[in-house]
N, C-alpha and C positions, 0 to 999 in steps of 0.2 A: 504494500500500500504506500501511493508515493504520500509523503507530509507536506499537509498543508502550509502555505507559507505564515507567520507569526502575522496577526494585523499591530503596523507600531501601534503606540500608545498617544493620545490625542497629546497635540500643544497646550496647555495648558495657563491660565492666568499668570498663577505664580510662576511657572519656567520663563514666561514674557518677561514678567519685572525681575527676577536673576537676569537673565542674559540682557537683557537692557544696562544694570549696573555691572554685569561683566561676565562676558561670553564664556568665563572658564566656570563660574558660578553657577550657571545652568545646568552645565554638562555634570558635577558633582551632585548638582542635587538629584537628575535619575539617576547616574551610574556608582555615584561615590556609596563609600561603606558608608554606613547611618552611627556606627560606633566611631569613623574620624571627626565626624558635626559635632562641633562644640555647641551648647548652649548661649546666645548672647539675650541681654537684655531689650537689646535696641526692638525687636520686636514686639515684644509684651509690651511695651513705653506705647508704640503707635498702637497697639488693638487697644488700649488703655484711653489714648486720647479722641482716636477713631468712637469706643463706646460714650464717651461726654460729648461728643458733638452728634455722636447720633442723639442719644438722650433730648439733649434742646431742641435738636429740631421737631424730634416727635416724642413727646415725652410719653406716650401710651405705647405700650411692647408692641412690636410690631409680629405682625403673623409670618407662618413660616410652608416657605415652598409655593406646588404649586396649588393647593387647597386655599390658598390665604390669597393670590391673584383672582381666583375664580369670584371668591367672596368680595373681591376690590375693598383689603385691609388698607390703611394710607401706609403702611409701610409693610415692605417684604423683605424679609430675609431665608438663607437656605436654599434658594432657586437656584438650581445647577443649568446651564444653558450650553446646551451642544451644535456642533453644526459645521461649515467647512469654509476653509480659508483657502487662498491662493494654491493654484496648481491640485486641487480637491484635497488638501492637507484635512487631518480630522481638530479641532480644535473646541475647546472645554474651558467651562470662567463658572465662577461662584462668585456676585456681584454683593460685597458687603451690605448693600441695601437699596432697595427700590422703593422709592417716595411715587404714588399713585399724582397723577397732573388730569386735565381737562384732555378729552381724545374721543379717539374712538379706537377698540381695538377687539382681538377675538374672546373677548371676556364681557364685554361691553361696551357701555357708555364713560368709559375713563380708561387712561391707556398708565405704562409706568415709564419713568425714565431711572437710573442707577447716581448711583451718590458715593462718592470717594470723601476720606478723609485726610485731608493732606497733611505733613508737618512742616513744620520751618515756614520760611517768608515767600517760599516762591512758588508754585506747583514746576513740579518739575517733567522733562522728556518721557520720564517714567510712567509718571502718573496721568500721564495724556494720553498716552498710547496705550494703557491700559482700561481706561476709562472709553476709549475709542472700540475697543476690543469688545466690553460689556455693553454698551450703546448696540454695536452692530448685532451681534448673538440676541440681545432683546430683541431688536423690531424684526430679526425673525420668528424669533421665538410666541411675540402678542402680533405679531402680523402690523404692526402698525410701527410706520416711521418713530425714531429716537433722535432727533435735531439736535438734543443738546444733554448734556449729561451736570452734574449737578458739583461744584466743588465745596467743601465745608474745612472750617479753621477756626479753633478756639472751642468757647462753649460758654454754655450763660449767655449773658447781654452783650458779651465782647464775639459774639458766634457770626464770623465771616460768612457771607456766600457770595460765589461766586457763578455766572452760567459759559460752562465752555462749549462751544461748536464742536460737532462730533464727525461731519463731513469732511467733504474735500482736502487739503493734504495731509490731514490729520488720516486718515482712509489711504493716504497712498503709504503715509510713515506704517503704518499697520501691517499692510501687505509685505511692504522690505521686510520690516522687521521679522515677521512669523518667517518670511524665508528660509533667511538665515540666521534666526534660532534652529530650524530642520537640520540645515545645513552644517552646522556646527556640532549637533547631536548625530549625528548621523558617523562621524569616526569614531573605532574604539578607542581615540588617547584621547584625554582634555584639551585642549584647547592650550596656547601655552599660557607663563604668566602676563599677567597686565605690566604694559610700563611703569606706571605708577603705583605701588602698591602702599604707598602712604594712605589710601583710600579705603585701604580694605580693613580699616577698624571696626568695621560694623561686618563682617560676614561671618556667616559659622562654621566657613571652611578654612580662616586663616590660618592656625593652627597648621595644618599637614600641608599649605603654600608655604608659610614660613618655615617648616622644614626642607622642604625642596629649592627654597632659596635658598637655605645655607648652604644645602648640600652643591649646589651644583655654582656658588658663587656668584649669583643673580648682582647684577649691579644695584638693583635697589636698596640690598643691603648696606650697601657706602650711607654714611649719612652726610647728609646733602645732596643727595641725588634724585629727583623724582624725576618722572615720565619723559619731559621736555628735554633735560640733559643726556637722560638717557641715550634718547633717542641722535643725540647731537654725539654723543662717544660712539656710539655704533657705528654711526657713519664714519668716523675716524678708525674703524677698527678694532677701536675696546670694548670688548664683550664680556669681559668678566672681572669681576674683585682684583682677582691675580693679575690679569691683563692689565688694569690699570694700575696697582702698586706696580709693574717693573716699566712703566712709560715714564721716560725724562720730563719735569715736569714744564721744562723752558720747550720743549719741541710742542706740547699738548698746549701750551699757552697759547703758541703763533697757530695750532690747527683749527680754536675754538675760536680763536680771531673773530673768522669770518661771521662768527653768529653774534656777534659784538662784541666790547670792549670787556663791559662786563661778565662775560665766562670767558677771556682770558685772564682777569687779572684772579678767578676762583680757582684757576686749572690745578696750581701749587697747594691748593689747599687741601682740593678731592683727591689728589696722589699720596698726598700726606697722611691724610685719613685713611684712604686704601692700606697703604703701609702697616698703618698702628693695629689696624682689625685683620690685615693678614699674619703679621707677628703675634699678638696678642697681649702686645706690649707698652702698657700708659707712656705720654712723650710729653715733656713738660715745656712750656709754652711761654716760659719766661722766669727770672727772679724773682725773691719775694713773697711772703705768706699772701695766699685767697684772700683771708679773712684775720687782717692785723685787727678787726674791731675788738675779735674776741679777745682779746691777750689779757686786758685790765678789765674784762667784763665780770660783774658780780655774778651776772644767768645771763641767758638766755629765754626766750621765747619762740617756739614753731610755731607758726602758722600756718593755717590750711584752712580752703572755703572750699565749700559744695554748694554749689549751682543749679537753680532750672534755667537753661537757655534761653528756653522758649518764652519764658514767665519773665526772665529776666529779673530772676528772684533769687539771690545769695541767701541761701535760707540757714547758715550754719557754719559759723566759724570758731575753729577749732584751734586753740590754743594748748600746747605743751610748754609747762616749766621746769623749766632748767636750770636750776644752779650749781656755783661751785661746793668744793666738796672742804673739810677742814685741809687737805693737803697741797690746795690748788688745782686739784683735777673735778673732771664734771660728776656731779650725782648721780647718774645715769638710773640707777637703783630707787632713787626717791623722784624720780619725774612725775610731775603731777597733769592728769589732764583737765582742760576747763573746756566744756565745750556753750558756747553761746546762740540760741538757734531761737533764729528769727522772725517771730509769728508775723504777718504781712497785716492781721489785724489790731496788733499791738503799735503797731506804727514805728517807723523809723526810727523817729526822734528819739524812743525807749530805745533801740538797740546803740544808739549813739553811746546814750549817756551809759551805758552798760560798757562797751568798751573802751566808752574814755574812762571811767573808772578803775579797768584791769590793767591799762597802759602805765595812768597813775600811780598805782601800787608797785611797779616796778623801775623806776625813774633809773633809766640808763643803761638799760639792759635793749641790747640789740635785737630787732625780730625779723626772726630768720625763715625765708621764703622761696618758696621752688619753682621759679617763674615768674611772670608778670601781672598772674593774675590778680595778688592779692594784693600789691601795691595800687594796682588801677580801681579796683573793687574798693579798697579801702579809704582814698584822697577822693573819689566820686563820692561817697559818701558822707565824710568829713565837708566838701564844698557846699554839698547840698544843705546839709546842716548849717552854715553861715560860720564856718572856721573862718578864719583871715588868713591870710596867705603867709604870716608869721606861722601858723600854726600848722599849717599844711605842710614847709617848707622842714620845720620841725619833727612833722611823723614820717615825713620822707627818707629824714637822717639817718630816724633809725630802722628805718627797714632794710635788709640787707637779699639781694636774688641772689641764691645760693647757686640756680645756675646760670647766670652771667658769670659771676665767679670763676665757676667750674672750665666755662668755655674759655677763658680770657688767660688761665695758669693752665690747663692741663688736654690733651688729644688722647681719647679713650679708645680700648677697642672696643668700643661697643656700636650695632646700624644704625641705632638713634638716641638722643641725648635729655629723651623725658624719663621722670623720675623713678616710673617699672622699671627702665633698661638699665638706669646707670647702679640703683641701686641691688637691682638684680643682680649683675655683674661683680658687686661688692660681696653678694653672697646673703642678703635682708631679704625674706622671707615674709608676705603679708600675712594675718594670722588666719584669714578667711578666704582659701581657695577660689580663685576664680571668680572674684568681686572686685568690678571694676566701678568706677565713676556714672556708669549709666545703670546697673543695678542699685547703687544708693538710690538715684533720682526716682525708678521706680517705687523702692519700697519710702521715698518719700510722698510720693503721690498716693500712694495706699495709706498710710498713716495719716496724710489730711483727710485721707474721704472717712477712714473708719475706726480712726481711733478714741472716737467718742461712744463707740456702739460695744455693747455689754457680754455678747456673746463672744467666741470663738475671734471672727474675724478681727473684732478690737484686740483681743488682746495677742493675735499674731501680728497687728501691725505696731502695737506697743514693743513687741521685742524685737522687729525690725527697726524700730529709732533705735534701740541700744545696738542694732549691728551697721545701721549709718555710724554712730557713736566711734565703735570701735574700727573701722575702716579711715576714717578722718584720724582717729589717732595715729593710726599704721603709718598713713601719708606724713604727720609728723616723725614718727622715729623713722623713717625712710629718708625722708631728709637729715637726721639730725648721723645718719648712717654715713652720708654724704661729708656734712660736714667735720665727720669724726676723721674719714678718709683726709681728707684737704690738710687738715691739722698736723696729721702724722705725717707729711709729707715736709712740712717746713723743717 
């Protein structure tokens, strides 16, 4: 009996928006093992914000499938919609919600059109072509044209909408696009890596790309290297780590030339870096202690904020102290944590005088910081507050970027120079596996919705503030890991 040929498996929604944010991303999620997919947050965060903005818009549960169309509920969800794309491709969407509008369709007298929930300030390529995808599958699906599909952002009385056009080249990007997503599923290897792999913080296949970039010496592992330069070494020839640690750095100068001035005068910089992460050997970057502040310092202070972006809400700044010890050396042992978190209904001004009071209590003790963000977070705030510029110029002094510092004395081998990598490298260990900066944010969003409620749910989002708690301390002894390193080097 000859066998029947396998029928593939439909294009799907989700395979669209993977291979939209990166064609190797698609191809793992049919082919790849499901034990290399890491867990990220980033997901849960948008079905999270996706369900508040459904919410406002239709605060009554919406029905589900195709029972809840026939009955023309004002919202549907659970409707699976089948059908074919270009070149008779089989393709398949599950439309997070269909808001019922004025029509005529084969259920009746009202037709539906699909609703996306978008994140961030823009709608993006993605979410247009997907939205394009569920538009087209509906008005075959109710028989009746979908003109326009439905964009939503925020929730409450700050709940955007937006209407996007669902036709013409939005209908031609759709067709390329299903193409070659086919097209790319269709070999048995992946796709290779993306140029730019700075980007890929948010996938749940980094993990086993970032092995295969180390392994094989991916130029993106240089730090300072994203897509653009990449792309500009390749054409020179350098395709790998190693390739460009043994390039002259005065020959790579005159070849980047031509793409301006400025990647000639970086070329010495990225051979340098090549070097230190192909030896594995720190290279120090000039005379002179990082951090002469500390020498006469009675403590210290870490700093570290946790952020909604979106919200544009510093909701939690978290302070470690640090003093000396009776023999001159740091207390490491007696560090204390304060953490200060920021109810949005308590107002500002209360978290002001909250922190001008803890700065107070330590008059001349330097605060120590891992980046830019909390000096900027923190002088915005103080302005707004009606500091003088006496005063601003004063909390300035003593704030110290542990990596400026770092970048300005010392060349690590490490591919990037935020505080996982370098302190990772040093051998600090966070104390909660695999909790990054966008799982606080979640289980801070959970604790605003449910920490008031008596059951179960309250009191699991109560013990998620104490595990924001102790992740924001982490970030502090990570930094203080940092600067323990810097110290012992003078």
């Amino acid at each position: 009996m000859t066998p029947q040929p396998l029928t593939p498996a439909p294009l799907t929604d989700r395979l669209l928006r993977s291979w939209l944010r990166c064609r190797r991303r698609a191809w793992l999620d049919r082919f790849g093992e499901p034990g290399e997919r890491q867990w990220n947050a980033h997901r849960a965060l948008a079905l999270s914000d996706q369900l508040r903005s459904f919410q406002t818009l239709l605060p009554q549960r919406p029905g589900h499938g195709e029972a809840a169309c026939a009955d023309g509920a004002p919202g549907v969800v659970g409707l699976r919609l089948r059908g074919r794309g270009p070149q008779g491709l089989q393709v398949e969407s599950h439309p997070a919600l269909l808001e019922r509008i004025e029509g005529q369709s084969r259920w009746g007298e009202f037709a539906y059109r699909p609703v996306l929930a978008r994140q961030g300030r823009r709608l993006t390529r993605e979410a247009r072509v997907v939205l394009a995808l569920w538009g087209r599958l509906l008005a075959e699906h109710q028989q009746a044209p979908v003109p326009h599909g439905l964009v939503l952002a925020g929730e409450g009385r700050a709940l955007a909408r937006e209407r996007l056009a669902l036709g013409g080249g939005l209908q031609h990007q759709l067709e390329e696009s299903l193409q070659r997503l086919a097209a790319d599923l269709d070999p048995a290897t992946p796709p290779p890596l993306v140029s730019d792999r700075k980007k890929c913080t948010l996938c749940s296949w980094r993990g086993l790309c970032d092995q295969e970039a180390a392994a094989m010496g991916h130029l993106s592992e240089v730090s300072g290297i994203g897509g653009k330069r990449r792309e500009m070494l390749l054409e020179q020839g350098v395709t790998s780590l190693a390739a460009l640690a043994a390039r002259d750095p005065e020959q790579l100068a005159e070849a980047l030339s031509v793409y301006g001035e400025q990647h000639r005068e970086i070329a010495a910089e990225l051979v340098a870096q090549a070097r230190v992460q192909a030896s594995g050997i720190p290279e120090p970057l000039g005379e002179g202690s990082a951090l002469p502040e500390l020498a006469g310092a009675p403590g210290v202070l870490l700093y570290d904020i946790e952020s909604d972006p979106d919200a544009r809400d510093d909701f939690l700044h978290g302070f470690l102290v640090l003093e000396r010890d009776g023999a001159g050396g740091w207390n490491e042992a007696g560090a204390r944590y304060q953490p200060l978190l920021a109810l949005q209904e308590h107002g500002e001004q209360r978290l002001w005088q909250r922190l001008q009071r803890l700065l107070v209590r330590y008059p001349g003790w330097p605060v120590l910081h891992y980046g830019e963000t909390e000096v900027i977070g923190l002088v915005r705030l103080a302005q707004r507050q009606g500091a003088t510029e006496a005063e601003v110029q004063q909390l300035r002094g003593r704030m110290l970027d542990v990596h400026a510092r770092l970048r300005r004395h010392w060349r690590l081998p490490v591919s990037s120079y935020g505080l996982k990598a370098v302190a990772g490298w040093l051998g600090f260990a966070w104390s909660q596996k695999g909790v990054d900066g966008a799982r606080c944010l979640l289980w801070w969003r959970q604790w605003r919705h449910w920490h008031r409620e008596a059951g179960r749910r309250g009191q699991a989002s109560r013990h998620q503030l104490q595990r924001i708690f102790l992740y924001n301390r982490d970030d502090s002894l990570a930094t203080w890991a940092v600067v323990r390193w810097l110290l012992a080097q003078d």
